[in-house]
N, C-alpha and C positions, 0 to 999 in steps of 0.2 A: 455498424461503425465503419466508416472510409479507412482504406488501408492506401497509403502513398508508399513509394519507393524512394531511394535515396542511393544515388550510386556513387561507389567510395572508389578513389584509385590510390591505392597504398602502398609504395614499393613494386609498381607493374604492377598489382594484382586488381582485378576486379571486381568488389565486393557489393555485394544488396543485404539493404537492413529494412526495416518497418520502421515506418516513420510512428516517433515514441516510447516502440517498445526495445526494452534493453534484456536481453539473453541473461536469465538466472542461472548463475553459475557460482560454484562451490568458492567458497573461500576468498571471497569478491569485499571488497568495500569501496564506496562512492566518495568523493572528496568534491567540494564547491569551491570555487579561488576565493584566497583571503582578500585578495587586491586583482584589481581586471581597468583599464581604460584603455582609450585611443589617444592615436595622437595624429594630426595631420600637416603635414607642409604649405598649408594655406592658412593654415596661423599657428606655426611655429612657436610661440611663445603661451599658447594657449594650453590650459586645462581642461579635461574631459572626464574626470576621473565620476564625476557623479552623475553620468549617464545613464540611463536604463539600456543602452545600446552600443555595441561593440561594431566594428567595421573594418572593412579593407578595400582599397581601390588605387587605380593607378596614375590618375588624374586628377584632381590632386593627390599627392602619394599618401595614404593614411594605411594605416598599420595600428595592430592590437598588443598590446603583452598581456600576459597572466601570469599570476605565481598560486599556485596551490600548495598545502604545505602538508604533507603524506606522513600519517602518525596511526601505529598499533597497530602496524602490517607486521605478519610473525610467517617464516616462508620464505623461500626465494620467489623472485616476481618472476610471477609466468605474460602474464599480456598487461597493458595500460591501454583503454581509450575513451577517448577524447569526443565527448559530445555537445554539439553547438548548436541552441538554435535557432534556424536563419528564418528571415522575419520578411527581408526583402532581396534581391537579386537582379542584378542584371549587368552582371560576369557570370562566371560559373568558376572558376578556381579560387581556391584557398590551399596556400602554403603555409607549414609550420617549421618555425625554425630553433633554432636552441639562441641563446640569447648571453650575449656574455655576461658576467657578473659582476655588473654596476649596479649600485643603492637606485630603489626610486621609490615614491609613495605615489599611490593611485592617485591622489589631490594635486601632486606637486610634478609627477613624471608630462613632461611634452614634447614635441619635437625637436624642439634643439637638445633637451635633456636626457633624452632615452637611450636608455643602453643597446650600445651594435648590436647587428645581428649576427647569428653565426649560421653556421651550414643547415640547408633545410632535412628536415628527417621524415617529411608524411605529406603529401598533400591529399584534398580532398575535389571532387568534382561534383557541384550541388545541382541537384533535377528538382527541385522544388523548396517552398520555404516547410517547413518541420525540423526533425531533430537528423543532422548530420554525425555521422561516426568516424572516428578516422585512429587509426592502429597508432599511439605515439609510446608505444613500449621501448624504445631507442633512448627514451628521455625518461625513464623512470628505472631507479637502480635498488631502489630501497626507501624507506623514511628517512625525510628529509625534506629539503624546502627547491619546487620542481617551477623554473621558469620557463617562457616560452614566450613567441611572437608568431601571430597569422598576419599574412602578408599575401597581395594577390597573385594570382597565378595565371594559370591561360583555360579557358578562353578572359580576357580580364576586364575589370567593371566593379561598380559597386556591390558589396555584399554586405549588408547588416543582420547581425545576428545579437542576442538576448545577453545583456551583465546579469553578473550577480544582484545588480538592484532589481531586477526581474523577477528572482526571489524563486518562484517555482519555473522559470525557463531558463537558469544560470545556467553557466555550462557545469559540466560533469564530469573528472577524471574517475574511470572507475578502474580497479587496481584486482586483479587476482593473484594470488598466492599460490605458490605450490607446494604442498604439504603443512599449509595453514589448517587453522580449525574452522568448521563453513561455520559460515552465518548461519543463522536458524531459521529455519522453513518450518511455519506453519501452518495447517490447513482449516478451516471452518464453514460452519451451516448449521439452518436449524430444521425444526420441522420435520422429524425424522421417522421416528416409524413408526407403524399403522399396529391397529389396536389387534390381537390374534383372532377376534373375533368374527371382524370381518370380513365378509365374503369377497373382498381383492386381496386377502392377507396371501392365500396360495402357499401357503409354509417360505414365505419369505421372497418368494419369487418375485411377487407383483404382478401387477399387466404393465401397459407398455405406456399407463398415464398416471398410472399410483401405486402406493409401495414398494418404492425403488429404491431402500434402503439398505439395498443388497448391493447393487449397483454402486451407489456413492461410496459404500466405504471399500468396494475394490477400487476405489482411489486412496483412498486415507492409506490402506493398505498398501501399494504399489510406491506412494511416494517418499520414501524415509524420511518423515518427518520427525521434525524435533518437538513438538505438542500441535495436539488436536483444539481446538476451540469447539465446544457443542453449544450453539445458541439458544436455548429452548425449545420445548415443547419434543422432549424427545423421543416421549410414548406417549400415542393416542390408543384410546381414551380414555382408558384406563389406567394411569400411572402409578398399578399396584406391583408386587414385588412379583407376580408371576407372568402379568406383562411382560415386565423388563426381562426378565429371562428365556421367554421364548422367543422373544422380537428383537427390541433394541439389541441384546446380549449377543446376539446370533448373526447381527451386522456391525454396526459400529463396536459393540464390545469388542471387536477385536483389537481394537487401539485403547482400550478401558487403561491402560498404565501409562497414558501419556496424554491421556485427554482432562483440559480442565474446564469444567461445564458451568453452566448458571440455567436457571430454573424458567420456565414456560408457564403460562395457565395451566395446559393440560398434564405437567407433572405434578400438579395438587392434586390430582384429583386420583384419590384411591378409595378400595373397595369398602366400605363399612356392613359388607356380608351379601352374598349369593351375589346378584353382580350389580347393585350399586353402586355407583361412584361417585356419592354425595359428599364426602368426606372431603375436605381441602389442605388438609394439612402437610402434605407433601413428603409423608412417610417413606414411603417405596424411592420417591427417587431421592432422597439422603441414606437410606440403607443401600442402597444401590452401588450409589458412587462415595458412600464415607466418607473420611478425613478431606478428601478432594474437591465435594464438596461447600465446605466449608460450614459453620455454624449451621445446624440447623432451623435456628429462631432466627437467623438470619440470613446466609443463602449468599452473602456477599466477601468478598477478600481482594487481597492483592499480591502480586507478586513480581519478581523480573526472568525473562527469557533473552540471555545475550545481553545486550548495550540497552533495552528495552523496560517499560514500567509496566506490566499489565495490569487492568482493572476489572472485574468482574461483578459487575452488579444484578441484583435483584429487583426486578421491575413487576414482580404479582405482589403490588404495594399494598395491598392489604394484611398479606402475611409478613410484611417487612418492618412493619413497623410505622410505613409511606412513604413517599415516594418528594412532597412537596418540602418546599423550603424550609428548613429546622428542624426535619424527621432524622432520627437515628441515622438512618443510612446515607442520608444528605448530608448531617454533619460528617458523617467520618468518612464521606469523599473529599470533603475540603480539606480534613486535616491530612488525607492521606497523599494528596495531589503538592500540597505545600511539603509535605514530611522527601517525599521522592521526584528529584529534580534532573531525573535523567533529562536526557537530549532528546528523545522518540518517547512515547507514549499511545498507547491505544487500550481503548477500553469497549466493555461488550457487554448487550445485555439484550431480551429477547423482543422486547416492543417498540419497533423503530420511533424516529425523534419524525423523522420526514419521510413518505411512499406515496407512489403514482397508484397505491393496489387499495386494500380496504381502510387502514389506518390514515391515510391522508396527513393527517398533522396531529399524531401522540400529543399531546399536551400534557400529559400522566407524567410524562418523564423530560420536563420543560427546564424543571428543575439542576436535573442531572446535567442534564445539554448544556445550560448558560455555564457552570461550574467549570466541564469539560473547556466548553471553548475559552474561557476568562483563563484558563491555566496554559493556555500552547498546547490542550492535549492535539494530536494527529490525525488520529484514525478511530472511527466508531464503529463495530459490526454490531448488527441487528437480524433477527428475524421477524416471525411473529404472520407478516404477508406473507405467502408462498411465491415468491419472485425472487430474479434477481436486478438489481435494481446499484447504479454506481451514480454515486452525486458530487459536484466540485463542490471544492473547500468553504464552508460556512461558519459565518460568525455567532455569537451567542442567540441574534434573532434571527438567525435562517436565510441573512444576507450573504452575497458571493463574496468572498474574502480569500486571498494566497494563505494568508494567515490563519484561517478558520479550520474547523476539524473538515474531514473527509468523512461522512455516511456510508458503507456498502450493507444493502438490506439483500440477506443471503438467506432467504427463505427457501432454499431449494434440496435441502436433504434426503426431499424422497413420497411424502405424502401423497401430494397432487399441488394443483398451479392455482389460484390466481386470477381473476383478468384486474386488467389498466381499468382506472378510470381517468379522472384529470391528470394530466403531466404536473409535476410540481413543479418550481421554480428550481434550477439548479442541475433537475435532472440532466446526467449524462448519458445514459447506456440504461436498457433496460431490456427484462425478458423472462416469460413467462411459459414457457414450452420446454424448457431442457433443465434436468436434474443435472446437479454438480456440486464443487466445492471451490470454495476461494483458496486460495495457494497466498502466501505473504512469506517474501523472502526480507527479514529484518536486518538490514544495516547498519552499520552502527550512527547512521548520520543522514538514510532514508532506506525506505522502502520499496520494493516491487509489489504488482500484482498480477496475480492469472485465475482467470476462472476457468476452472477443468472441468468441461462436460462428462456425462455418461458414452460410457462405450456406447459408438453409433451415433450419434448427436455431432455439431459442429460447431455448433456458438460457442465464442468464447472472449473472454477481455483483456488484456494488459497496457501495462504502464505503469512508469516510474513517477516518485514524486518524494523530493526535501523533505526532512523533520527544518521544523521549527526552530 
């Protein structure tokens, strides 16, 4: 994955950020402007308001506003900024100024109409098109309704960067709190630990390409998180009750009171005597994890974490009831999706929908997926492939869509890997060499994400991205 730079000059200072990636921080919420246009002095009488593109330049004079409007901050404000993405260039400054308090409607605001400008508080200095940062904590005091103008700067020239009609490249005020309550961070994966049996088990050790579920969860452990997500398959291959207790229990159990799980193939599979594991009815891992869980004839629930809806489904469709259209568990995703109209949504379950690995295109769970996308759900974690694998936003048939869910197949818990075959369509980011965990800091209005490798390893992924 290309990493750009972005050099910010804020107040004298001079900052570098990743282009994309936004720093998870405690006690943080993201806001998108309700209202964003330009206006320019080469048609003064003109509106822009329904653009997909914001700008600033000095020939003809054009200039941006935005109003964001800042709700369920609890805290004093520690920092505000301001992220824009520029798209084209050629200036390099952009100044932010405060903007006095004149009425305007993004349809109806133009250049003879726009409210003055006031003293500038931030400017930024752009090295390339990506996401620019720029410190406007000067302009944010509290909840409330926070205006502003970008106007060119020096070196000066055109700059066009992304509106809100851009949808996933709006800009972004994100707001931290000091002595607020954080947003919820949590971590997930699937594919986790190796059956005691076998000869890589090493009493939990591993070697240095399988059973590395010692490893991952000295992440689970190290990152105070707020719930665990276990994607399936969490004992191989045995997924009898003394499995779980020598293996799974002695790594990830140590997060067992915050993790909430959903079922694998290879958690049916338990002993029916000496070492058998013909049995499929997934005894051991409902006694395991109880109430948590959920139904054991069913395997599925829901719940909320924060401003969030969670979804937990059962995808070993033969114990569920099925998997296809008007099966138990299908219906009461639809009713469940209709009943809970939060703003973010993400749901999980262990047989991905789309993978570049063995799976290629699940159709088992085709069902689930159109449901998912046809509601604005978000975000879908999967395991099931031993990879880790990050796909852009898809529609109900697996088209690129801002609108569509996000897939990340997080098969990386610990087992072993995987190889590629075909690239799917869609795919972004993929990799199959490095154990880890996904990290999701939940917003109340978007999401971050981080893939945390294994101590010793390097890969890793982020980026931000809008709820629906």
């Amino acid at each position: 994955m290309g990493v750009a730079l972005v050099m910010l000059t804020v107040a004298g200072l001079m900052l570098v950020s990743l282009d994309g990636a936004q720093a998870r921080v405690q006690g943080s919420q993201t806001f998108t402007p309700v209202a964003d246009a330009l206006v320019s002095s080469a048609s003064p009488s003109r509106s822009f308001g329904s653009r997909a593109v914001l700008q600033v330049d000095r020939r003809p004079l054009v200039r941006s506003y935005l109003r964001f409007r800042i709700r369920g901050l609890s805290g004093a404000v520690e920092s505000a900024t301001l992220s824009m993405y520029v798209t084209l260039f050629h200036g390099r400054g952009i100044i932010v100024r405060r903007v006095e308090r004149k009425p305007w409607t993004e349809r109806g605001i133009t250049y003879r109409k726009a409210p003055p400008l006031g003293p500038a508080v931030a400017s930024v200095t752009v090295a390339r098109t990506g996401w620019a940062q720029v410190d406007v904590t000067r302009l944010v005091t509290g909840n409330g309704t926070v205006e502003l103008a970008l106007t060119h700067g020096n070196p000066a020239g055109v700059i066009s960067f992304s509106s809100r009609e851009a949808r996933s490249r709006a800009p972004q005020l994100v707001v931290t709190t000091r002595g607020g309550k954080p947003d919820p961070l949590i971590g997930a994966a699937g594919n986790i630990a190796c059956d005691p049996a076998s000869p890589f088990f090493n009493s939990g050790a591993g070697t240095e390409d399988r059973c590395r579920a010692g490893a991952t969860s000295d992440l689970l452990v190290a990152a105070n998180l707020t719930a665990v997500l276990s994607l399936g398959d969490h004992q191989y291959e045995c997924g009898g009750d003394a499995a779980f207790l020598r293996s799974y229990d002695q790594s990830w159990g140590r997060v067992k009171s915050i993790t909430h799980p959903v079922p694998g193939n290879h958690d049916y599979r338990n002993p029916t005597g000496g070492t058998d594991c013909g049995a499929q009815d997934g005894s051991g891992y409902f006694r395991y994890f109880g109430t948590a869980a959920g139904e054991p004839a069913k395997g599925y629930y829901s719940y909320d974490i924060g401003a969030w809806h969670m979804v937990a489904l059962n995808t070993f469709c033969e114990r569920a009831g099925g998997c296809d259209r008007g099966s138990p568990e299908e219906i009461w995703l639809r009713q469940d999706l209709v009943t809970h109209k939060n703003r973010c949504t993400l749901a999980y379950f262990h047989h991905a929908r789309f993978s570049s690995s063995y799976v290629q295109d699940d159709r088992m769970v085709d069902a689930f997926w159109r449901d998912l996308a046809d509601a604005g759900v978000d975000v879908v974690l999967a395991a099931h492939d031993h990879v880790y694998e990050r796909f852009a936003p898809q529609d109900a048939s697996g088209k690129a869509s801002a609108e569509g869910v996000r897939e990340f197949v997080v098969g990386t818990g610990g087992i072993e890997h995987h190889p590629f075959f075909t690239t799917r369509p869609n795919s972004e980011v993929r990799n199959n060499d490095t154990f880890g965990i996904l990290e999701l800091t939940l917003h109340p209005t978007s999401y971050e994400w981080r893939f945390v490798p294994e101590a010793g390893k390097t890969f890793t992924d982020s980026g931000s991205f809008p709820c629906h």
